[in-house]
Each structure stands twice: as C-alpha cells, then as structure tokens.
C-alpha positions as CSV (number, residue, x, y, z in Angstrom):
1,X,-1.3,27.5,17.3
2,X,1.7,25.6,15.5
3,X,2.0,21.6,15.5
4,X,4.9,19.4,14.4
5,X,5.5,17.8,11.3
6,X,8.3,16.5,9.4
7,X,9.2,18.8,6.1
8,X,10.9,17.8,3.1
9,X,12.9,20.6,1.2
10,X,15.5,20.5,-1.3
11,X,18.4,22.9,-2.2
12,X,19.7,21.9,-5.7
13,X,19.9,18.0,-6.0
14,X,19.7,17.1,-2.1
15,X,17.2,16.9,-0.2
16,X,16.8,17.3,3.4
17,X,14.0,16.0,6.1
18,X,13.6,17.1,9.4
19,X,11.2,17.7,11.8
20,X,9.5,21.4,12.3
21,X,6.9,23.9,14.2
22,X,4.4,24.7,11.5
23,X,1.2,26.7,12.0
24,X,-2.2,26.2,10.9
25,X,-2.1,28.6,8.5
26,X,0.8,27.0,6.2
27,X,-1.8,24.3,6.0
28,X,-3.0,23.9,2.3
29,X,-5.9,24.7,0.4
30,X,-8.7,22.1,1.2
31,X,-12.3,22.3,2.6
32,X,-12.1,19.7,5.6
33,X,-9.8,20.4,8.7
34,X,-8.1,17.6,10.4
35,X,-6.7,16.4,13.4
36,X,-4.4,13.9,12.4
37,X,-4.0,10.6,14.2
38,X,-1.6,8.1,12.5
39,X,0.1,7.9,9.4
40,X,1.9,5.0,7.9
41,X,5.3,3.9,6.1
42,X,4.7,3.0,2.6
43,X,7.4,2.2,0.3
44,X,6.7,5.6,-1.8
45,X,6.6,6.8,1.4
46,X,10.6,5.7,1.1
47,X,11.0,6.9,-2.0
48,X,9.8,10.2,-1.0
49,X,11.9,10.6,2.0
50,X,15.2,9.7,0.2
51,X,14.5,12.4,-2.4
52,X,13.8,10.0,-5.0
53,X,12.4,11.5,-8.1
54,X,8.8,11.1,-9.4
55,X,7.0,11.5,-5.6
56,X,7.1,14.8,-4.2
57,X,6.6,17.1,-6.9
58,X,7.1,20.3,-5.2
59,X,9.0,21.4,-2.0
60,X,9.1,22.4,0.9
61,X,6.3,19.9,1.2
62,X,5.0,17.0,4.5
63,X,5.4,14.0,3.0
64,X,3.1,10.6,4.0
65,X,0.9,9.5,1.4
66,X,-2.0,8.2,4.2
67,X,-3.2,9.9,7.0
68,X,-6.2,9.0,9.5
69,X,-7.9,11.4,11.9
70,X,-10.8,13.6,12.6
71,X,-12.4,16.1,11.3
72,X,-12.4,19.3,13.1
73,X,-14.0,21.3,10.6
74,X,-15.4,21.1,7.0
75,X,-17.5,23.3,4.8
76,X,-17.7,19.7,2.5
77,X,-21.7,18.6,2.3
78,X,-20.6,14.7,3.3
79,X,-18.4,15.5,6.8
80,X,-19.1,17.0,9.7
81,X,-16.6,17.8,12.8
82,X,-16.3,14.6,14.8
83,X,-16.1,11.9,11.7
84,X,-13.3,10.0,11.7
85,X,-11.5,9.5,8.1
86,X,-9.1,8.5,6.2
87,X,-7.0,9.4,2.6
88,X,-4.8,7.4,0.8
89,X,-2.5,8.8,-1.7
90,X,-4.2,11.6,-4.0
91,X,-2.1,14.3,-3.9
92,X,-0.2,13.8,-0.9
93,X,3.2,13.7,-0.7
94,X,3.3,14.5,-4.3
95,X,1.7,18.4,-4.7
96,X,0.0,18.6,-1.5
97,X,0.8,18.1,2.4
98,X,0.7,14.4,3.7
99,X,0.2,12.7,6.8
100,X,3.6,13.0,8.7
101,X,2.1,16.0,10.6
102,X,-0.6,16.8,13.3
103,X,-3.1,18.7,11.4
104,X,-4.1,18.6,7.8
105,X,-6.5,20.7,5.8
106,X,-7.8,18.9,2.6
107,X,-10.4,18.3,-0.5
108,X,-13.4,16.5,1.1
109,X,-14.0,14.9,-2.4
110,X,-10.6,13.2,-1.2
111,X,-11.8,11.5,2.1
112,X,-13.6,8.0,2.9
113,X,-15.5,7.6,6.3
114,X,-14.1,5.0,8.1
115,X,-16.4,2.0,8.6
116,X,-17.3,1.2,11.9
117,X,-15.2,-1.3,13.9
118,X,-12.1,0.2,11.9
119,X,-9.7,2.7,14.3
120,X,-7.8,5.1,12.5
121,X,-5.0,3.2,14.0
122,X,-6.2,0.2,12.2
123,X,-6.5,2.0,9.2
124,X,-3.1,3.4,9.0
125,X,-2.0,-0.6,9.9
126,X,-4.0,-1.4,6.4
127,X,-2.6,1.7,5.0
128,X,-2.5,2.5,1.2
129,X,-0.2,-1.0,1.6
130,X,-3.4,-3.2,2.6
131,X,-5.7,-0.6,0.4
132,X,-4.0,-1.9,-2.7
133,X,-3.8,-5.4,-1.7
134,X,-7.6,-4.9,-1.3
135,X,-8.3,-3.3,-4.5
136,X,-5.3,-6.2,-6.0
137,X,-7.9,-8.9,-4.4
138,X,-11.0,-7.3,-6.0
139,X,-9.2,-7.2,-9.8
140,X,-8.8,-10.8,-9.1
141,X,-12.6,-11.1,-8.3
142,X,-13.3,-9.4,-11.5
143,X,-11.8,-11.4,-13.5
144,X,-13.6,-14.1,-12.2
145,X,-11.3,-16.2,-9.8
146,X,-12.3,-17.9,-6.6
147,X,-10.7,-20.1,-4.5
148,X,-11.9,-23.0,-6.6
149,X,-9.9,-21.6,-9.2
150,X,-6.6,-22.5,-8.0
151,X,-3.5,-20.7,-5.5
152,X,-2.7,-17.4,-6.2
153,X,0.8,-16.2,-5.6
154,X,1.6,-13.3,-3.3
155,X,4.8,-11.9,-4.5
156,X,7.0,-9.7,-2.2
157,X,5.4,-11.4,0.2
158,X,6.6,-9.9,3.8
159,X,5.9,-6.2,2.3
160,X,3.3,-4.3,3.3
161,X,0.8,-5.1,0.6
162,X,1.9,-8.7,0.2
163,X,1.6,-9.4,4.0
164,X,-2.3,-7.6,3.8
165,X,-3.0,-9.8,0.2
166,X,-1.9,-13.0,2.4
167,X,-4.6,-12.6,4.9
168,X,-7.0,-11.4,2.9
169,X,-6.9,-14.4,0.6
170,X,-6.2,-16.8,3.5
171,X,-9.6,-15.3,5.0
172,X,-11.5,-15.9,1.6
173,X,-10.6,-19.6,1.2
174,X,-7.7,-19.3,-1.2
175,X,-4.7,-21.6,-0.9
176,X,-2.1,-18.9,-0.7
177,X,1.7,-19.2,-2.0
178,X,4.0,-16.4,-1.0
179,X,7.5,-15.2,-2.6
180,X,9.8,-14.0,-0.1
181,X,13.8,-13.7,-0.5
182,X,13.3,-13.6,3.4
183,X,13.0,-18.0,4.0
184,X,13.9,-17.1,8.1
185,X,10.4,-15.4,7.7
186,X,8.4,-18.7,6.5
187,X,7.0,-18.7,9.7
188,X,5.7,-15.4,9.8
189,X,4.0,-15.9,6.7
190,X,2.3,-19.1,7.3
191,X,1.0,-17.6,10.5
192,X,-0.7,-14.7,7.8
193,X,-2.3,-17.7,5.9
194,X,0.5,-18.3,3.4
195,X,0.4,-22.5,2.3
196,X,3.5,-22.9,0.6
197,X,6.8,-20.8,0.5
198,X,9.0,-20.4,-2.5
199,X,12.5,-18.1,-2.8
200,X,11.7,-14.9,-5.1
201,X,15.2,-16.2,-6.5
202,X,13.1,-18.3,-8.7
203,X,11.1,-15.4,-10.0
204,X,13.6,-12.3,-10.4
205,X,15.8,-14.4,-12.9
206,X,15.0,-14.3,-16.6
207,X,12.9,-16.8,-17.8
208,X,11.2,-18.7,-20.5
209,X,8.4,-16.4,-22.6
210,X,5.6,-19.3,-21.3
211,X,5.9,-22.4,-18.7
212,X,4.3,-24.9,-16.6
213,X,0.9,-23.3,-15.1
214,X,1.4,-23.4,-11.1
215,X,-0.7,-20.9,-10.0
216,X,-4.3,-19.4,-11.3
217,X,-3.9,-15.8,-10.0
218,X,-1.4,-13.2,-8.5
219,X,-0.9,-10.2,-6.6
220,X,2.3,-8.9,-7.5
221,X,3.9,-5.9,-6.4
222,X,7.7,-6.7,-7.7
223,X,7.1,-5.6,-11.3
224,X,10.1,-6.1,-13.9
225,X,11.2,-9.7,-14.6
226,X,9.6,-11.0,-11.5
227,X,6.3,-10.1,-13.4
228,X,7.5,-11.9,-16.5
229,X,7.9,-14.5,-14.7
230,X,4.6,-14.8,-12.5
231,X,2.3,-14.5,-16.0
232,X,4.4,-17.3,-17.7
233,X,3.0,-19.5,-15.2
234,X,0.0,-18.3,-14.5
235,X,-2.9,-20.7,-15.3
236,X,-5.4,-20.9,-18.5
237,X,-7.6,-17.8,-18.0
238,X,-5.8,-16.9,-14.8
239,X,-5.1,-13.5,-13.7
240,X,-2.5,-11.3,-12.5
241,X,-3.1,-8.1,-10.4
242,X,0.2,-5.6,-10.9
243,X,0.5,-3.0,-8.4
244,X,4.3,-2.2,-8.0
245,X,7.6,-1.8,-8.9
246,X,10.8,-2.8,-6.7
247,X,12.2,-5.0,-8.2
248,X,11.8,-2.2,-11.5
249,X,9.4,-1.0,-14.2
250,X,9.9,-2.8,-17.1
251,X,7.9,-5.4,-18.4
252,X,10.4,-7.8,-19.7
253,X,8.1,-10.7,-21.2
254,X,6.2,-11.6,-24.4
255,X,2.1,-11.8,-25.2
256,X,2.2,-15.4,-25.1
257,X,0.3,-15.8,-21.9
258,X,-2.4,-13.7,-23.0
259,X,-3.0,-15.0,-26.2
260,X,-1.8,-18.8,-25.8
261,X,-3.5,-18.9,-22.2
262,X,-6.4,-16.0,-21.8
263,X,-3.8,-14.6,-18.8
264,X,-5.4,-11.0,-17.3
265,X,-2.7,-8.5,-16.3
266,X,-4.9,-6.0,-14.4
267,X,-3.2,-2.6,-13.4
268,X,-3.9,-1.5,-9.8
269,X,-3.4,2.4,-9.0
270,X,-4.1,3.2,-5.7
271,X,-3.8,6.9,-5.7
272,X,-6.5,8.4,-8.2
273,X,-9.3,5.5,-7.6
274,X,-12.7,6.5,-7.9
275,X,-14.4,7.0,-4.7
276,X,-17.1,4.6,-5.4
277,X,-14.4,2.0,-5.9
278,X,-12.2,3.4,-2.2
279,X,-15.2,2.9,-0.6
280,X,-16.1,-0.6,-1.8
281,X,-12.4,-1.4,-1.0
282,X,-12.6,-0.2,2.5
283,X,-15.9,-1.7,3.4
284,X,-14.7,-5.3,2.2
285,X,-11.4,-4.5,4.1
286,X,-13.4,-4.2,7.1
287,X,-15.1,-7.4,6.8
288,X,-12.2,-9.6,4.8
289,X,-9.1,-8.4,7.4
290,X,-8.6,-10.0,10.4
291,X,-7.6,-7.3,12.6
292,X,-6.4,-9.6,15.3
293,X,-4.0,-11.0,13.0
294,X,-2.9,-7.8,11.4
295,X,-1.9,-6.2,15.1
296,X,1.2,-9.5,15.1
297,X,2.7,-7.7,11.6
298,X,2.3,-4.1,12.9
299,X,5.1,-1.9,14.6
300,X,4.0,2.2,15.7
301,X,6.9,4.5,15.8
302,X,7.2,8.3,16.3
303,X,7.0,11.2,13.4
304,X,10.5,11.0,14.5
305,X,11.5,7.5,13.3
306,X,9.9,8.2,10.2
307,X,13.1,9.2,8.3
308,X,14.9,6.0,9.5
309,X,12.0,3.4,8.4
310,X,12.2,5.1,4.9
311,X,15.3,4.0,4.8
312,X,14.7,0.6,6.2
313,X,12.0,-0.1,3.9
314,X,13.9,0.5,0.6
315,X,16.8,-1.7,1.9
316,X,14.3,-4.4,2.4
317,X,14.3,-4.4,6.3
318,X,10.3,-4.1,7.1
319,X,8.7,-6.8,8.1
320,X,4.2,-6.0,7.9
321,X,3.3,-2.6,8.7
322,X,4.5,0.4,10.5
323,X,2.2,2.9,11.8
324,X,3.2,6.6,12.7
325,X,1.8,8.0,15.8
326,X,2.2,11.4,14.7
327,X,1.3,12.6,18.1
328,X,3.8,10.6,20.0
C-alpha cells in the first residue's frame, strides 16, 4: 500500500521538494507504526525545505519536524494500536522521516501520549512552536519568576512560539510585552494577552552592554543582538529563556547583566529533551493553553502547500500557526 508524502532530495548543491507515492516499506527503522494526522510549519521546518544547511542531514529524506497521529502498531511496552501521539523534533527531518507524510514508523522511546482533551490537530496547532514556548515558560518558573515578579517580554512576538508564550503567560497572570516589527498586528496580539507593544526596531540595533531594567523575564526566540539587547534590560535577578535564532546566532553582548544584575540566560532545546521533561511540558500545555484562543491564530493547509509556507515563514509572512492536514 503506498501513501503520499513530500520528499526532499538533493543533486549537488540544490535541493528539490516535491510531493511522491511512497510505500510502507521505505518507512524507517522504528518500533511504533503510525497513521499520521497533522503536521505543522515550524521555522526549521523552513529552513529544511529551502535546503538550508544544518537540518536535514541526509537525503532523500520527509521533512516536518512534528507529526501527530495514531498508532497502528508497536512492539514498544508503553503504546498500543489505537493511542493517539505525538513527536516533536528528535530525529526528524534531520536523519530520520518527518511528519509531511501519511504514515510513519518510529522509536517508541521518541513518543508522548497525548493528554486528554488535546486533538492531534491541537497538538500540531501547539506544535514544537508552542512546545518550546512551554518548556521557555517553565525555564522562567525555574528560575523562580511569577507574575509578581514583573512583565516578561515575548520577543518575535507574532511567530509561532512567541504567539503560544503570549497566551500562555497571559493565562498565568503575567503582564505580557511583545516585540513585533509587525505594529498592523497590535491587535492580534493584544487579543493573545499581550499588555503593551514595542517595535523589535528598538531591540535588533546595537546597544549599550547594560541599561534601564524594564522587564523581569523573557522568552526570546530572535537570538543575536536582539538577545543582547533583552538581557541588558532585564531586571535584578531576572531571567531570560533563549530558544532561537532568526535574527542570527551570535551573542553580541558582555557579562555585565549576569554579574552586575544576577540575569539567567537559560538555553531551551526542544529536540533532544528528556521525556520526563516532554511530558511535564505537554501536560501543563494542556491545562495553561487556551485552546479556544489558539484556533483564531491557526491556518490548516495541504501536504501540498507545505513548500510555499516554508517559504512564507522565513520571509516573515506567518502570522500564529499553520497546521498540515497531511491527509487533505
């Protein structure tokens, strides 16, 4: 029985999507059988698609680093045909197949069990995206913030993860400012919970190695100078949660925040978490996201579109969350 699914190859330098008949046994190595529901649009997800380097790691490979479904069959102890799943990042998209295809065939050891009142179309509208604002959210918990402790800062604020990291922190109590270079989207984000808007113009610029505290905690998936920026004015033993790069990967800033002000830069990798920690993460999503409120940032598209919304999501042109019906 074949199924569709969009493969990524490369001949020399370029490299070429499209959309394919595979069968079930081109399916890779893995101990738990899937029938894939929904996948997402990450912006890795981008990078993958447009060939960038440091993503897929070997071809012809599916890309999609998330994928939600059911299990069909598993020779893994803790599923059973009939549970309904999801993965987020691992190896997928990177050395093994991801979630832009109908079926999937992977490590069991790799899986979290949905929690109830979560659809795997819900999952795949939190996505790694909201999964990594969740985990952003608990670094901040850990370091000992609460919303007495001040606003946190949401930066790239109408992403994926910032758009999750708004509501969630809007849900707990916090007062919520978001960085946007998108000010016709204020709206949209004070909807999500956001208090105060400011123009990431004011953040991507070089700045002073320390400034004025205005905020006692971030989420920040921007990286470079933008980063620089967000722990120079980060409060006395605030803390910043770093989970990504667009804006680039260096670090351009000095250690005064951390030893003049106590500041906690805490890294956030999504992909090789712990499963103790996935599952923490997706329990407290399912309590601390307002589902309701997610559906208003969420378009579904087709494995089809996928190719296009890569592209639309490096260029800056997604808006919330785009779910793949990979059966449309």
């Amino acid at each position: 029985m074949t199924f569709k699914a969009l493969l990524a190859t490369r001949v020399d330098r370029t490299v070429t999507v499209e959309m394919v008949d595979l069968s079930e046994d081109q399916l890779m190595d893995g101990n738990v059988r899937i029938d894939v529901d929904y996948s997402t649009v990450n912006y890795k997800d981008g990078l993958a698609l447009a060939g960038r380097p440091g993503v897929i790691q070997s071809y012809p490979l599916v890309p999609g680093i998330d994928l939600a479904g059911t299990v069909t069959q598993s020779s893994h102890p803790a599923y059973a045909a009939g549970d309904r799943v999801v993965l987020n990042g691992w190896g997928l998209s990177q050395t093994h197949h991801g979630g832009y295809a109908q079926k999937a065939r992977v490590n069991g050891d790799w899986l979290v069990r949905l929690p109830d009142g979560i659809s795997t179309r819900d999952a795949m509208a939190i996505g790694t995206a909201g999964y990594t604002a969740m985990l952003s959210v608990l670094a901040l918990e850990h370091a000992g913030l609460t919303p007495d402790s001040g606003a946190v800062l949401v930066t790239g604020a109408n992403g994926g993860v910032g758009s999750v990291a708004i509501m969630i922190l809007a849900k707990l109590g916090y007062r919520v400012i978001a960085s946007t270079g998108r000010p016709e989207e204020s709206a949209y984000l004070t909807a999500l919970g956001a208090s105060d808007i400011i123009d990431r113009k004011t953040l991507s610029e070089p700045g002073p190695p320390i400034a004025a505290p205005r905020w006692a905690g971030a989420v920040d998936s921007v990286g470079s100078q933008t980063l620089a920026n967000v722990l120079a004015q980060t409060d006395y033993r605030g803390a910043v949660a770093a989970c990504g790069l667009a804006q680039g990967v260096d670090l351009p800033g000095s250690v005064f925040p951390f030893i003049l002000r106590n500041v906690t830069l805490a890294g956030i990798d999504s992909v090789n978490a712990p499963y103790a920690v996935r599952v923490k993460a997706w329990e407290r999503l399912a309590t601390d996201v307002d589902l309701a409120k997610l559906a208003t940032s969420v378009s579904e598209i087709s494995l089809a579109d996928v190719p296009r919304a890569g592209r639309d999501i490096l260029e800056g042109r997604i808006r919330g969350r785009t779910v793949v019906n990979v059966n449309a």
